[in-house]
MIKE-824738 format. One record per residue: residue number from 1; residue in one letter; chain; x, y, z of N, C-alpha, C in turn. Coordinates in steps of 0.02 Angstrom, whole numbers, plus 32768, in hexadecimal, padded with zeros to 4 digits. Atoms other than C-alpha are relative to their C-alpha. Layout:
BEGIN
- tinu|torkol|ronu|n.c1|n.c2|n.c3|ca.c1|ca.c2|ca.c3|c.c1|c.c2|c.c3
- NUM|a|A|X|Y|Z|X|Y|Z|X|Y|Z
...
This chain:
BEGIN
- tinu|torkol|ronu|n.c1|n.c2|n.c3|ca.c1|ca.c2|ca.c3|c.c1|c.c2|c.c3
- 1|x|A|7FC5|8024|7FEF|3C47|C688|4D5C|802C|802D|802B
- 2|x|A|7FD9|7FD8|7FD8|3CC0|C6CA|4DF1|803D|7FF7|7FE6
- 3|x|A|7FD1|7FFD|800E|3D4E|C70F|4DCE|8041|7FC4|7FFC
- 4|x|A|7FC9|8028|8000|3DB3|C680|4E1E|801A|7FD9|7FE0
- 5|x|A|7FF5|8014|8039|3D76|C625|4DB0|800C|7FEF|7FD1
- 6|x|A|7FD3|7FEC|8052|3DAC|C66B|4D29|8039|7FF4|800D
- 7|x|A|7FC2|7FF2|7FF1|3E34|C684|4D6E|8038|7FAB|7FF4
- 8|x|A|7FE1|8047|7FFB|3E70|C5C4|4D7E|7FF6|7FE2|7FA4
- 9|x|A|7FFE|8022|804B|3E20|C58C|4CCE|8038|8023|7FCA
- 10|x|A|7FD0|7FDF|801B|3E9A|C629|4C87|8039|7FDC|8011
- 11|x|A|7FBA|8004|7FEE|3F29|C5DA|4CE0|8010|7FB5|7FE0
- 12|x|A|7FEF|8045|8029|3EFE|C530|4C8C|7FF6|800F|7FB4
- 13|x|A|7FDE|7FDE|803D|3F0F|C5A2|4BE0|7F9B|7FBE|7FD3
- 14|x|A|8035|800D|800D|3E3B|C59F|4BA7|8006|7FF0|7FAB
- 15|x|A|8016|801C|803B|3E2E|C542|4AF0|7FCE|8029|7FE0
- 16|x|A|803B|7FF4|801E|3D91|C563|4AC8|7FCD|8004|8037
- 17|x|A|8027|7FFB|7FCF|3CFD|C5AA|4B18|7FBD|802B|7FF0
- 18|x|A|8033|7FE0|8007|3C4F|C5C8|4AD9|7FC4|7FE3|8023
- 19|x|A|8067|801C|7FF6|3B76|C5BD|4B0A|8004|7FB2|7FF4
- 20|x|A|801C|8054|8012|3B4C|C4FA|4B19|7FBA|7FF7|8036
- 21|x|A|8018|800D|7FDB|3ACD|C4AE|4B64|7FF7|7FB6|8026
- 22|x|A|8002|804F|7FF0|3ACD|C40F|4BDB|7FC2|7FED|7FEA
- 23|x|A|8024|803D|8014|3A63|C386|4BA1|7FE6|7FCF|8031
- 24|x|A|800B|802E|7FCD|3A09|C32C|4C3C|7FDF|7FCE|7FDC
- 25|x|A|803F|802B|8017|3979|C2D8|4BE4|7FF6|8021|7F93
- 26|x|A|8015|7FD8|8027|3935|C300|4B50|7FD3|803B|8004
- 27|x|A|8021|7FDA|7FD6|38B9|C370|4BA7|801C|8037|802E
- 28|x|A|7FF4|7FCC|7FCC|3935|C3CA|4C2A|803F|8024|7FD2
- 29|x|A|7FD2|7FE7|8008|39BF|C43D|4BDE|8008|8034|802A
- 30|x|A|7FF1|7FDD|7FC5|3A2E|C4B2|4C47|8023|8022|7FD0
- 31|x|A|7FDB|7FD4|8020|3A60|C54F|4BF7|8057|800D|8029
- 32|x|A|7FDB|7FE7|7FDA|3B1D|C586|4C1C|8043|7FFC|7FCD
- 33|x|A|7FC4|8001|803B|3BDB|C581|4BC2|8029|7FC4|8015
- 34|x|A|7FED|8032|8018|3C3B|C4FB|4B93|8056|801A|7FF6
- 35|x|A|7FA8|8003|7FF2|3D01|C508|4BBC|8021|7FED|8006
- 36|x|A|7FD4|8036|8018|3D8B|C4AE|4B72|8055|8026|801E
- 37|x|A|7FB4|7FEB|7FE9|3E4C|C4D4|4BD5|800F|7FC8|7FE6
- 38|x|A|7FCA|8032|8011|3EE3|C46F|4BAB|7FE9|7FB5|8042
- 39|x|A|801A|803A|7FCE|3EA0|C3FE|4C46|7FC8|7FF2|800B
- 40|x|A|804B|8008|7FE9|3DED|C403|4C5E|7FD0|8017|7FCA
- 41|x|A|8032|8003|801F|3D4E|C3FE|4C02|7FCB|8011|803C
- 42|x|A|802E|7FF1|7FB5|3CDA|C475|4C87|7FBB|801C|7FE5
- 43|x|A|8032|7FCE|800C|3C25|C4A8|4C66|7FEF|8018|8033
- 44|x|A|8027|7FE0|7FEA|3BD6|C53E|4CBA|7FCF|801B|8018
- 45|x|A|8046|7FEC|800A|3B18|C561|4CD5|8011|8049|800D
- 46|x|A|8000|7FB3|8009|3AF6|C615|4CAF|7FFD|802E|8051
- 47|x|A|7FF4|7FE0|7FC2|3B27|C68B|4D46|8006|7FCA|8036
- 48|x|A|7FE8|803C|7FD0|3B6F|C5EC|4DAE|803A|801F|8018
- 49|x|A|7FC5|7FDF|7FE8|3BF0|C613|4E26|803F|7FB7|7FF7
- 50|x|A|7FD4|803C|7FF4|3C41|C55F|4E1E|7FED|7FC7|7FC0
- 51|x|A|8015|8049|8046|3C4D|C4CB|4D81|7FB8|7FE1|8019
- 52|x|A|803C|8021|8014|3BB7|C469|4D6C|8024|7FB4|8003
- 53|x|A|7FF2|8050|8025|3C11|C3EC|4D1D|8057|7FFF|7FE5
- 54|x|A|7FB8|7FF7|801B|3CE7|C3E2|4D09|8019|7FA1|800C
- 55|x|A|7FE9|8043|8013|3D35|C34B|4CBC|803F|800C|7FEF
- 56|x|A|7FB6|800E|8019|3DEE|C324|4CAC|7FFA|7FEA|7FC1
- 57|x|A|8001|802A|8047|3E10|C305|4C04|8024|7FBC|800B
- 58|x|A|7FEE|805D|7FF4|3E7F|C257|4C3D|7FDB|7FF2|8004
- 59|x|A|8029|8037|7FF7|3DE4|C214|4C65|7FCE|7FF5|7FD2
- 60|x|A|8020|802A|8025|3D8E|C21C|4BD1|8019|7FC5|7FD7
- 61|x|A|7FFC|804C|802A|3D6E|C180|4B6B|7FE7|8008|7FD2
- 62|x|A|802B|8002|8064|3CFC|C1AF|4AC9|7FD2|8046|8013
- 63|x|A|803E|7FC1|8022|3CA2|C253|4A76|7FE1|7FF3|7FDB
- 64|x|A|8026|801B|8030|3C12|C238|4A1A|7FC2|8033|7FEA
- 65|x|A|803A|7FD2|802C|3B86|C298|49A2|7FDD|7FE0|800E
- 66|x|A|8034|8032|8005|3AF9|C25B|49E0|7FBF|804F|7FDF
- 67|x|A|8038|7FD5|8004|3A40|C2B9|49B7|7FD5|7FFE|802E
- 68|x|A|8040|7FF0|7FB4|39B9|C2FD|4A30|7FCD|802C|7FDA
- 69|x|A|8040|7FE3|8000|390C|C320|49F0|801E|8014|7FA5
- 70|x|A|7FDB|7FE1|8033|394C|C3AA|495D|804F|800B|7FE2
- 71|x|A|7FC1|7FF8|800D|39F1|C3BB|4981|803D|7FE2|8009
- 72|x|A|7FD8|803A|802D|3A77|C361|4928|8049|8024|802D
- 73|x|A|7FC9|7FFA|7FE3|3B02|C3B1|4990|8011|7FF7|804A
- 74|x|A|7FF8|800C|7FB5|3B02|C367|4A2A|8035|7FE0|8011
- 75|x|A|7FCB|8013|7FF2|3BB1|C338|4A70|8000|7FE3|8047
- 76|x|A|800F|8046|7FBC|3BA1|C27C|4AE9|8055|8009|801D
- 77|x|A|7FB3|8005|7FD0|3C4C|C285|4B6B|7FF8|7FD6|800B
- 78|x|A|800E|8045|7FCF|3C56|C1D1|4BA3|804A|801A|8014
- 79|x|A|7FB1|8004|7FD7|3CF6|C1EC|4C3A|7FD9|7FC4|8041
- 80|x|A|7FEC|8037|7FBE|3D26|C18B|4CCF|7FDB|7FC0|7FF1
- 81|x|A|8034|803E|801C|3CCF|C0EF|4C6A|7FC9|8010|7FFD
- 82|x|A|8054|8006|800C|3C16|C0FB|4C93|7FF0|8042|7FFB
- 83|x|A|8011|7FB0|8001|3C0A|C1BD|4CA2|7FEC|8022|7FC6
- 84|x|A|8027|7FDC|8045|3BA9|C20D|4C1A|7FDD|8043|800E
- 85|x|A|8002|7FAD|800A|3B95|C2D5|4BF8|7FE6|8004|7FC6
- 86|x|A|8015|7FDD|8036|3B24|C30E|4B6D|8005|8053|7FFE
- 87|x|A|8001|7FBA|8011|3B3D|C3BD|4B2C|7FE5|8015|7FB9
- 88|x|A|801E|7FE1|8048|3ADD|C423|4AA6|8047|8039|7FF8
- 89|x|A|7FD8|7FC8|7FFA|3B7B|C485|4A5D|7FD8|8018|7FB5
- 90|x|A|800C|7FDE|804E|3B78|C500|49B9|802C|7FCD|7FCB
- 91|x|A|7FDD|801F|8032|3C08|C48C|4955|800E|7FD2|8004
- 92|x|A|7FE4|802F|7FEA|3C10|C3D6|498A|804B|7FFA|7FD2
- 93|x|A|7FB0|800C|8012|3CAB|C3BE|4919|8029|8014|8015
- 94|x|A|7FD6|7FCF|7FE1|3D04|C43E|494B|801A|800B|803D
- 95|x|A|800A|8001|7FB0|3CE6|C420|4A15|8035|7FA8|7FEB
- 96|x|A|7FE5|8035|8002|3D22|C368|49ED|8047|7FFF|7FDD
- 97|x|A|7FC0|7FEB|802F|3DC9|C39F|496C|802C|801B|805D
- 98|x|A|7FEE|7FF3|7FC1|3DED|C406|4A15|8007|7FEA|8044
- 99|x|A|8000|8037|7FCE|3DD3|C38F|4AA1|8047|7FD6|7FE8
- 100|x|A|7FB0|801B|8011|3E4A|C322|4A47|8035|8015|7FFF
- 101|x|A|7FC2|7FDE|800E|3EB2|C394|4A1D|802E|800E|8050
- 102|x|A|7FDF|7FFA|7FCC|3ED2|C3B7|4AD2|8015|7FCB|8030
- 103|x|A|7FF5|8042|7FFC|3ED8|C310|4AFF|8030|7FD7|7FF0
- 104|x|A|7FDB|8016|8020|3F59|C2D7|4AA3|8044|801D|7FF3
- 105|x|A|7FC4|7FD3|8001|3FCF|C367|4AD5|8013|7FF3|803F
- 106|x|A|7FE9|8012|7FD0|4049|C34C|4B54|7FFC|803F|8021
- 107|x|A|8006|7FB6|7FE3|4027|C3D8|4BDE|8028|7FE8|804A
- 108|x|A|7FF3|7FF4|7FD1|409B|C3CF|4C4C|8045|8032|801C
């Protein structure tokens, strides 16, 4: 991740931020981290210089536990209506408690 990077997700004050992996298929996963700011929901792929994948939290619409293959912690993003993001995290509850949580705070 480049510095600038960082630099901007720091300035939107980083939540939470551990290892996930995207969810293409059941078949394709994409190693990388999983980063929750007061505004955005951004995943990483490992040594990426630029998001993969950054979602406004306004635009989501529903989080959901779904399962893939073994594992029971897979966290579904449905935003902007039809847009759907699977992620393998370590704590679906905990990723979802937090999403809301920032969601539901006035940041401005």
């Amino acid at each position: 991740m480049s510095a600038n990077i960082r630099e901007k997700l720091e300035a939107e004050k980083i939540v939470k931020d551990e290892p996930a992996m995207w969810v293409d298929s059941a078949s394709v996963m994409q190693n990388g981290r999983l980063i929750l700011t007061s505004k955005h929901l951004v995943f990483m792929l490992n040594d990426a210089q630029n998001a993969a994948i950054t979602i406004d939290l306004d635009t989501i619409n529903a989080i959901s536990n779904e399962t893939v293959l073994v594992d029971s912690n897979i966290m579904s993003v449905t935003y902007l209506q039809y847009d759907n993001v699977k992620f393998s995290v370590l704590n679906y509850e905990d990723w979802e408690k937090a999403i809301e949580g920032q969601r539901i705070q006035p940041h401005i």
